[in-house]
N, CA, C and O atoms as a GROMACS GRO file, in nm:
protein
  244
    1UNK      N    1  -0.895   1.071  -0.129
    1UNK     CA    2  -0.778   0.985  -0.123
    1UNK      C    3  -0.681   1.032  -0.230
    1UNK      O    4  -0.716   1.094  -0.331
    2UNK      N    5  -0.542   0.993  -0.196
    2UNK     CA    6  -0.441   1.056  -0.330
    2UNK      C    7  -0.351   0.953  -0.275
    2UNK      O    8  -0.351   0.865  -0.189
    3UNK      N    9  -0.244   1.024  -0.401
    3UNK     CA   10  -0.128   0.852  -0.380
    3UNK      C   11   0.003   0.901  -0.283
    3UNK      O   12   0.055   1.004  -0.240
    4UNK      N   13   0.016   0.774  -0.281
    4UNK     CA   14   0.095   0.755  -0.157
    4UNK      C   15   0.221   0.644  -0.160
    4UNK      O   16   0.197   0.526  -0.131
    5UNK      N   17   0.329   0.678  -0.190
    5UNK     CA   18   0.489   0.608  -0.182
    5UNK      C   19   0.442   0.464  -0.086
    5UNK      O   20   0.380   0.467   0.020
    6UNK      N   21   0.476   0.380  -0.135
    6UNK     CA   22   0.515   0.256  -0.056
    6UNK      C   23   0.544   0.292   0.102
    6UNK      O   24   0.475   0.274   0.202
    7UNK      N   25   0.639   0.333   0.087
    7UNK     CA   26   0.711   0.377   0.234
    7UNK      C   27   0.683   0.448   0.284
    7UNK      O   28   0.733   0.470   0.394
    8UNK      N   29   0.526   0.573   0.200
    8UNK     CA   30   0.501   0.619   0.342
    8UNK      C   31   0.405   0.552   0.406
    8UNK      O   32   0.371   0.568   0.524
    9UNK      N   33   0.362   0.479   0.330
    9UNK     CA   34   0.240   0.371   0.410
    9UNK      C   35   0.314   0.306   0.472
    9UNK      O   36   0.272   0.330   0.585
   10UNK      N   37   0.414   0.224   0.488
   10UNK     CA   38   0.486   0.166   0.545
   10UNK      C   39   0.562   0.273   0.698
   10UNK      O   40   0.610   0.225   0.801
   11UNK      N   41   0.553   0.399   0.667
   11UNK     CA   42   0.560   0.375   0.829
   11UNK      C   43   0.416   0.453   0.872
   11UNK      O   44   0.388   0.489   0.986
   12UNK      N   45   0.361   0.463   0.795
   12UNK     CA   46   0.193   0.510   0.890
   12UNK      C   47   0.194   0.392   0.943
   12UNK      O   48   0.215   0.423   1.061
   13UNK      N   49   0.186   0.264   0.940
   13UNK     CA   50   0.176   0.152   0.994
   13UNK      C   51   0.285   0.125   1.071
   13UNK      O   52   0.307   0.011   1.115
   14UNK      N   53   0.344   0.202   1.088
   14UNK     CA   54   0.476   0.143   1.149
   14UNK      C   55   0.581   0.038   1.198
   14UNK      O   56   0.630   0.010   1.308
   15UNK      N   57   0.601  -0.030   1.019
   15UNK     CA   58   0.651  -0.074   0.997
   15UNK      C   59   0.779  -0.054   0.892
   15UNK      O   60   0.771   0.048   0.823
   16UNK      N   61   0.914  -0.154   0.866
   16UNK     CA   62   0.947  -0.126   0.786
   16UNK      C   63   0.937  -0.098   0.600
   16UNK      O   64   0.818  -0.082   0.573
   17UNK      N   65   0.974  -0.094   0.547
   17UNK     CA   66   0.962  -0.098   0.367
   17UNK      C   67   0.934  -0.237   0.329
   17UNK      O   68   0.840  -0.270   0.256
   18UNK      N   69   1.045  -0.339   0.398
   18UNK     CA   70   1.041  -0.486   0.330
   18UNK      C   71   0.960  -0.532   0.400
   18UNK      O   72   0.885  -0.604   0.333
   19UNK      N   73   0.926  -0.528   0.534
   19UNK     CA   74   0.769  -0.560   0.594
   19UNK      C   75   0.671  -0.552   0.512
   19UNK      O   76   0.606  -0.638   0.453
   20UNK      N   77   0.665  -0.401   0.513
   20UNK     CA   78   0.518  -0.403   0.396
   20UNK      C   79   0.547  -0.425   0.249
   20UNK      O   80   0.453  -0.412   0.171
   21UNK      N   81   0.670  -0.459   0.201
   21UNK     CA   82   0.660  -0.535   0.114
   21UNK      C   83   0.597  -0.715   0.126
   21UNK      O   84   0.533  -0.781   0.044
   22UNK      N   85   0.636  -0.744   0.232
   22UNK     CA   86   0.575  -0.840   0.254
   22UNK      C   87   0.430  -0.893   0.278
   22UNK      O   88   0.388  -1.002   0.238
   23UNK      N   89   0.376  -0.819   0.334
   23UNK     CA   90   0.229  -0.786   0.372
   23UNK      C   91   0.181  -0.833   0.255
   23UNK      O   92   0.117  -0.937   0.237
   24UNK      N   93   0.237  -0.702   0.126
   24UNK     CA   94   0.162  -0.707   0.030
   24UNK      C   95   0.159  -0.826  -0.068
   24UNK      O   96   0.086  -0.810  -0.166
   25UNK      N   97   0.214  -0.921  -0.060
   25UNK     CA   98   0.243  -1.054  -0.157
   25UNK      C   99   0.123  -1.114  -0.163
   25UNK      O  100   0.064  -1.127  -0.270
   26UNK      N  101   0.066  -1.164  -0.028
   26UNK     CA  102  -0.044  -1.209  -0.031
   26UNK      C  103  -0.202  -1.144  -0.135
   26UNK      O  104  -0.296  -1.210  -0.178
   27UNK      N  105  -0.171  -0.966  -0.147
   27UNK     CA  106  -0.271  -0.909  -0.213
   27UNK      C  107  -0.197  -0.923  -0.346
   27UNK      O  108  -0.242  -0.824  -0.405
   28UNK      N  109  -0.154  -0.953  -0.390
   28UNK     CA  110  -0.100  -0.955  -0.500
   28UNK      C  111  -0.167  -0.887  -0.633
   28UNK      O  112  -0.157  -0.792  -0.710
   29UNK      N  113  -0.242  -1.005  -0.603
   29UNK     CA  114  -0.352  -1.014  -0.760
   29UNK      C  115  -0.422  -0.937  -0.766
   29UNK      O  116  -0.469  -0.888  -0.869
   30UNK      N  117  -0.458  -0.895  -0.593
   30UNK     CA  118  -0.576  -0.749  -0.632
   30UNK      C  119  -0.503  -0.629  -0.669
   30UNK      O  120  -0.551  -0.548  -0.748
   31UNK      N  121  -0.388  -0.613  -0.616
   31UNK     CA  122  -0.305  -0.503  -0.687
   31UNK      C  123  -0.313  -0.470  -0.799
   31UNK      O  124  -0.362  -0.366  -0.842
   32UNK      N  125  -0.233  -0.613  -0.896
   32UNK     CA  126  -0.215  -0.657  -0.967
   32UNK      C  127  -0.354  -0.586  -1.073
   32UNK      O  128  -0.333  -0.503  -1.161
   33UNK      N  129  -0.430  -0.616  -1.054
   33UNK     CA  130  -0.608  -0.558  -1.057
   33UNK      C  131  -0.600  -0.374  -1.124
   33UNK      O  132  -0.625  -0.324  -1.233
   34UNK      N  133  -0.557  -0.323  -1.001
   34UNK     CA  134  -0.554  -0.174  -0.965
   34UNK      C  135  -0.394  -0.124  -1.069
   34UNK      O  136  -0.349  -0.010  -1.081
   35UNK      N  137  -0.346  -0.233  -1.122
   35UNK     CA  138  -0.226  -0.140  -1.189
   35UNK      C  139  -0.084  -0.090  -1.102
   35UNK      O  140   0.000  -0.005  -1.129
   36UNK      N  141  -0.098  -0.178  -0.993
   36UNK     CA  142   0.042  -0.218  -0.941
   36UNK      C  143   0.100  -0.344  -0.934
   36UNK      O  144   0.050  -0.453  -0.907
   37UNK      N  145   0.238  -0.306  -0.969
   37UNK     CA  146   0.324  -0.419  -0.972
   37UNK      C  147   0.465  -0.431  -0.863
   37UNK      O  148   0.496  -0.328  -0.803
   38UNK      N  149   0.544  -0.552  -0.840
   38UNK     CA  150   0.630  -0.496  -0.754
   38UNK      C  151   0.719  -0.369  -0.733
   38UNK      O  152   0.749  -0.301  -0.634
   39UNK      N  153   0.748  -0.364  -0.864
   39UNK     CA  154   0.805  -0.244  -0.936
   39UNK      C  155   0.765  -0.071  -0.865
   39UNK      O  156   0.823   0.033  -0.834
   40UNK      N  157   0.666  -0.114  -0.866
   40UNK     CA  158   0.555   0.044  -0.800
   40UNK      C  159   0.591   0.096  -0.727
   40UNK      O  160   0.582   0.032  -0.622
   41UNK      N  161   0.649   0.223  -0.712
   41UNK     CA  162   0.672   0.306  -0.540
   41UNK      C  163   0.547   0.408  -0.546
   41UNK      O  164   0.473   0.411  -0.448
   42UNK      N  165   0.525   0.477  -0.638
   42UNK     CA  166   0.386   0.566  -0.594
   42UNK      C  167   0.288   0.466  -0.641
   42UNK      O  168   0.302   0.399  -0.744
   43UNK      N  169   0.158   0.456  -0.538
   43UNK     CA  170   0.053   0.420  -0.539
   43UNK      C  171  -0.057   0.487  -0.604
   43UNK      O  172  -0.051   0.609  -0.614
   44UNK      N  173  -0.165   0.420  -0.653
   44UNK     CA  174  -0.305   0.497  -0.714
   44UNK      C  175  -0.398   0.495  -0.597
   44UNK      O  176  -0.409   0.397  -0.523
   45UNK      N  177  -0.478   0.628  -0.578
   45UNK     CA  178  -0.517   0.656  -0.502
   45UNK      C  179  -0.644   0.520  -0.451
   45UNK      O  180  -0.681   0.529  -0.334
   46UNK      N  181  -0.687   0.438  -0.511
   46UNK     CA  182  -0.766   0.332  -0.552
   46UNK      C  183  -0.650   0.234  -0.478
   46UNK      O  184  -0.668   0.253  -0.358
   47UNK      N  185  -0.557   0.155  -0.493
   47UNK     CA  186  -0.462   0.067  -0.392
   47UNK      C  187  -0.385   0.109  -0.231
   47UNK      O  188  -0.355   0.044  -0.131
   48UNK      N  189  -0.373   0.255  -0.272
   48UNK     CA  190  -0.398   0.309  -0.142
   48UNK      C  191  -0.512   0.273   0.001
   48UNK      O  192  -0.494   0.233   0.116
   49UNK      N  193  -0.650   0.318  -0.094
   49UNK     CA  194  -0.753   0.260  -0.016
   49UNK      C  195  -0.774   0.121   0.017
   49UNK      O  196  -0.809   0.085   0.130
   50UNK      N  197  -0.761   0.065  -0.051
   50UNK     CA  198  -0.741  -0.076  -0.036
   50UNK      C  199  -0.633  -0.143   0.018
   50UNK      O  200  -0.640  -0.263   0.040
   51UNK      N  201  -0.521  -0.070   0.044
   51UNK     CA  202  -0.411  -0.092   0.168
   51UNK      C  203  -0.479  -0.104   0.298
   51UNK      O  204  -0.512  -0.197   0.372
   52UNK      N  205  -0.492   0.058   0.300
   52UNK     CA  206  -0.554   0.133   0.454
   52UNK      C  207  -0.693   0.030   0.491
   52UNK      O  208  -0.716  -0.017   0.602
   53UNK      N  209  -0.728   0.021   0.440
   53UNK     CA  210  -0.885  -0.081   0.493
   53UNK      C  211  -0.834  -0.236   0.543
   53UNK      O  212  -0.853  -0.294   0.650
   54UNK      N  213  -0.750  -0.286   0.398
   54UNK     CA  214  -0.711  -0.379   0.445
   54UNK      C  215  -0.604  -0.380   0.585
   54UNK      O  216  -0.637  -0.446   0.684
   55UNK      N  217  -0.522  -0.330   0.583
   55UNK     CA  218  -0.410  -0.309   0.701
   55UNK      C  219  -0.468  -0.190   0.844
   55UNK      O  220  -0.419  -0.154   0.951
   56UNK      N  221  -0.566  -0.169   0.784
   56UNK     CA  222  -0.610  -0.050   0.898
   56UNK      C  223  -0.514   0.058   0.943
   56UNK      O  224  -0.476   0.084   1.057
   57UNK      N  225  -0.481   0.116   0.826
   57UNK     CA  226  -0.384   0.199   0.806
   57UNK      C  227  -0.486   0.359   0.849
   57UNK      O  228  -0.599   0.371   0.802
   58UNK      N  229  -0.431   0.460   0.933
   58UNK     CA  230  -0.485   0.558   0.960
   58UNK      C  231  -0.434   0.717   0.868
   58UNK      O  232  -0.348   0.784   0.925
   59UNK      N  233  -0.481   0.762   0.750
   59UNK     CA  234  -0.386   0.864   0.727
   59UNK      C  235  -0.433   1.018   0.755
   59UNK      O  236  -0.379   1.113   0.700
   60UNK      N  237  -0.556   1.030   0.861
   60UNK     CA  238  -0.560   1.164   0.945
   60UNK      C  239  -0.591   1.198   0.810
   60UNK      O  240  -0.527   1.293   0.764
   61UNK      N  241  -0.687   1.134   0.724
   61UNK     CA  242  -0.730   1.302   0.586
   61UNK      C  243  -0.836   1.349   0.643
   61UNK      O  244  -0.893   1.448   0.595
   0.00000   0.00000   0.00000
């Protein structure tokens, strides 16, 4: 796993940016956990995974 921009997870899922900004409110705290904040555009490879599992995000590695 490696990191990954907000937005490109946001359209592996194919959705918009403020969509999956939205998504993510609810995880907040586990982010929050992993060392992201709203602030964050690159991801740790660790909240990444925990996107993709949670959202069933596919990234073909």
């Amino acid at each position: 796993m490696k990191s990954y921009y907000k937005s490109e997870l946001a359209e592996r899922a194919g959705v918009s940016s403020r969509t999956f900004s939205r998504w993510l409110r609810p995880h907040r705290q586990q982010l929050t956990a992993m060392g992201v904040t709203d602030k964050t555009q690159l991801l740790p490879p660790k909240a990444v995974r925990y996107l993709c599992d949670t959202f069933c995000i596919d990234l073909d590695e």
